[in-house]
N, C-alpha and C positions, 0 to 999 in steps of 0.2 A: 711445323716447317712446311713451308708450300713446295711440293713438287707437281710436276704437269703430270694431268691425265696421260696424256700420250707413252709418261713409260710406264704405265700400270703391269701391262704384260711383258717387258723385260727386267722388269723389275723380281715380278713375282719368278719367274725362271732363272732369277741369279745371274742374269748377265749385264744390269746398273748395278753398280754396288759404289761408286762417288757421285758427287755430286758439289760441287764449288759454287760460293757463296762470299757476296764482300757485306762485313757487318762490322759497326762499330768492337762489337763482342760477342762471344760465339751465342749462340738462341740455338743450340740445342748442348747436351750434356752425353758423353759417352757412358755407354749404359742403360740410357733411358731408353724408351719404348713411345713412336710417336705416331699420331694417326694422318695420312697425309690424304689428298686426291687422289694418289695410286697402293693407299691400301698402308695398312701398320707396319712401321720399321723399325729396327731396331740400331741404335747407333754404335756402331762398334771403336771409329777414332775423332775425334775432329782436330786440325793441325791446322797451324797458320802458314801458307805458301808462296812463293814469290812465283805470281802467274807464269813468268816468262820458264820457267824450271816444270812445268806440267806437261807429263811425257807423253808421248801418244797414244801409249798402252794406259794412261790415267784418262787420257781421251775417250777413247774406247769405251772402259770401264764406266765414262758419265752417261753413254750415249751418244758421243759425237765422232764426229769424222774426222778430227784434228786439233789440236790444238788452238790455233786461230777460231775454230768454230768456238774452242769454251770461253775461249778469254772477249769474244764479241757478245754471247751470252750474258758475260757476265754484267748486273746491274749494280748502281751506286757509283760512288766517286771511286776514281783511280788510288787519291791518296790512303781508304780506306783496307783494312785489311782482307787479304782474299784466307777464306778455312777450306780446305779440301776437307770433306766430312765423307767416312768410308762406314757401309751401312749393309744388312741384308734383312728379308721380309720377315716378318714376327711370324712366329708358327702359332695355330691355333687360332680358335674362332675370336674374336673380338668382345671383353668382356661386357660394352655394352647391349649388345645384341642378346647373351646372356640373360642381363637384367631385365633389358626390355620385352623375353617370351614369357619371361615370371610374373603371373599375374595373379599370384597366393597373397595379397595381401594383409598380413597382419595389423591388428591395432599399431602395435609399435611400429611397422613401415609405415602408415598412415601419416603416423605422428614427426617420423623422419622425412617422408615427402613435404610435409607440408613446412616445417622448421627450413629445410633448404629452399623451398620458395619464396619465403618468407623474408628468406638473408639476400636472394634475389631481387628480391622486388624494392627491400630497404638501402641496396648497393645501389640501384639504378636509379640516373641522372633522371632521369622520364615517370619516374612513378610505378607505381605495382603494375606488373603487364602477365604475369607468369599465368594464369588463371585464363586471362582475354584471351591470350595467344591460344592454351591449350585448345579450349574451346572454341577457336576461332580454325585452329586445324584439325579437330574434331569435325568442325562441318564443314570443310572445304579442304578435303583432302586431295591430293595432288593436284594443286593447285601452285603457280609459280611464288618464288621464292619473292620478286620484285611486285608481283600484284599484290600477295599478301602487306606487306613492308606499306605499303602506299595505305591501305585500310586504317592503319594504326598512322597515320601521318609522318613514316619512320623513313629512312636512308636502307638500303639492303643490306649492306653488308651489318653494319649495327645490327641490322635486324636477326641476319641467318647467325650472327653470333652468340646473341640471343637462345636462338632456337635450338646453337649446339652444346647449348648451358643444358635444355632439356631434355636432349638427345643421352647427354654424360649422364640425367639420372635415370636413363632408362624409360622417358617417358613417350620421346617423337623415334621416328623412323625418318632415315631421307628415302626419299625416290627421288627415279631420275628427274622426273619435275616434281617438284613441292617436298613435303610432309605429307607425314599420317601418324595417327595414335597409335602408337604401339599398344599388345593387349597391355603392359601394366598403367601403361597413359590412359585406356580406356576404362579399366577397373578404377584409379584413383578418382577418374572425373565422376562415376558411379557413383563410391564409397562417398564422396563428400556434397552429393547433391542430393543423400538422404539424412 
């Protein structure tokens, strides 16, 4: 779920806690746990709401000064349905980050990194890239996200989606510009170039 940078830090203090959204169907699920631009949330309701019914204290609660301000916010067609989605910040460190300090690689992770690259590279419309890319941010590390994309003859966002495939196994780090290998990214490209 895309949320803007800008409420990272009201967010984390507990004072966003909606956020409204017009979607064919809801794209997230209460309960879940999702990773946004302002940091891991946790969805607590999502409900389908008739804009004009959005109170000022719902206002508030998104971030905005009014009512009017969410409902000019809000993107897509009018006919579609508006979900008031009510949420607060995930506790704890991010199990990615976890993974990616873990650089004990065993035979068996070796064997499980390389099997989900693998499923990677066989998914992608473009051909095997999992490998190029790592290596390719291996040596050009913080480096921007649109310079890289252009090397591979790729579109960006494609791209960084990509990269946040490698990210999920533990393998890239973001910075605020580019990537970098994380130590288990940097141990794997080790273990399999011997």
């Amino acid at each position: 779920m895309l949320i803007q940078l800008r409420y990272a830090d009201a967010i984390a203090r507990g004072e966003i806690t909606l956020t409204f959204r017009r979607w064919k169907r809801p794209q997230v699920i209460a309960g879940n746990t999702y990773r946004t631009g302002a940091g891991r949330i946790v969805v607590d309701a999502v409900d389908v709401v008739d804009p004009q019914r959005i109170t000022a204290a719902d206002a508030r609660r998104a971030g905005f000064a009014s009512k009017a301000a969410v409902i000019a916010e809000l993107r897509g067609s009018e006919d579609l349905p508006t979900y008031r989605i009510r949420f607060h910040p995930a506790e704890g460190e991010d199990p990615r980050s976890q993974l990616a300090a873990d650089a004990r690689l065993s035979p068996e992770d070796i064997a499980q990194i390389r099997t989900r690259l693998e499923r990677l590279d066989r998914a992608s419309s473009h051909g095997p890239w999992t490998i190029a890319v790592l290596r390719t941010i291996d040596g050009s590390p913080g480096v921007r996200a649109p310079d890289l994309a252009r090397r591979f003859g790729r579109e960006t966002q494609p791209f960084k989606l990509d990269v946040r495939k490698l990210k999920n196994l533990g393998l890239t780090i973001s910075l605020k510009v580019g990537y970098r290998l994380s130590p288990r990214g940097e141990e794997y490209l080790r273990r399999i170039a011997h």
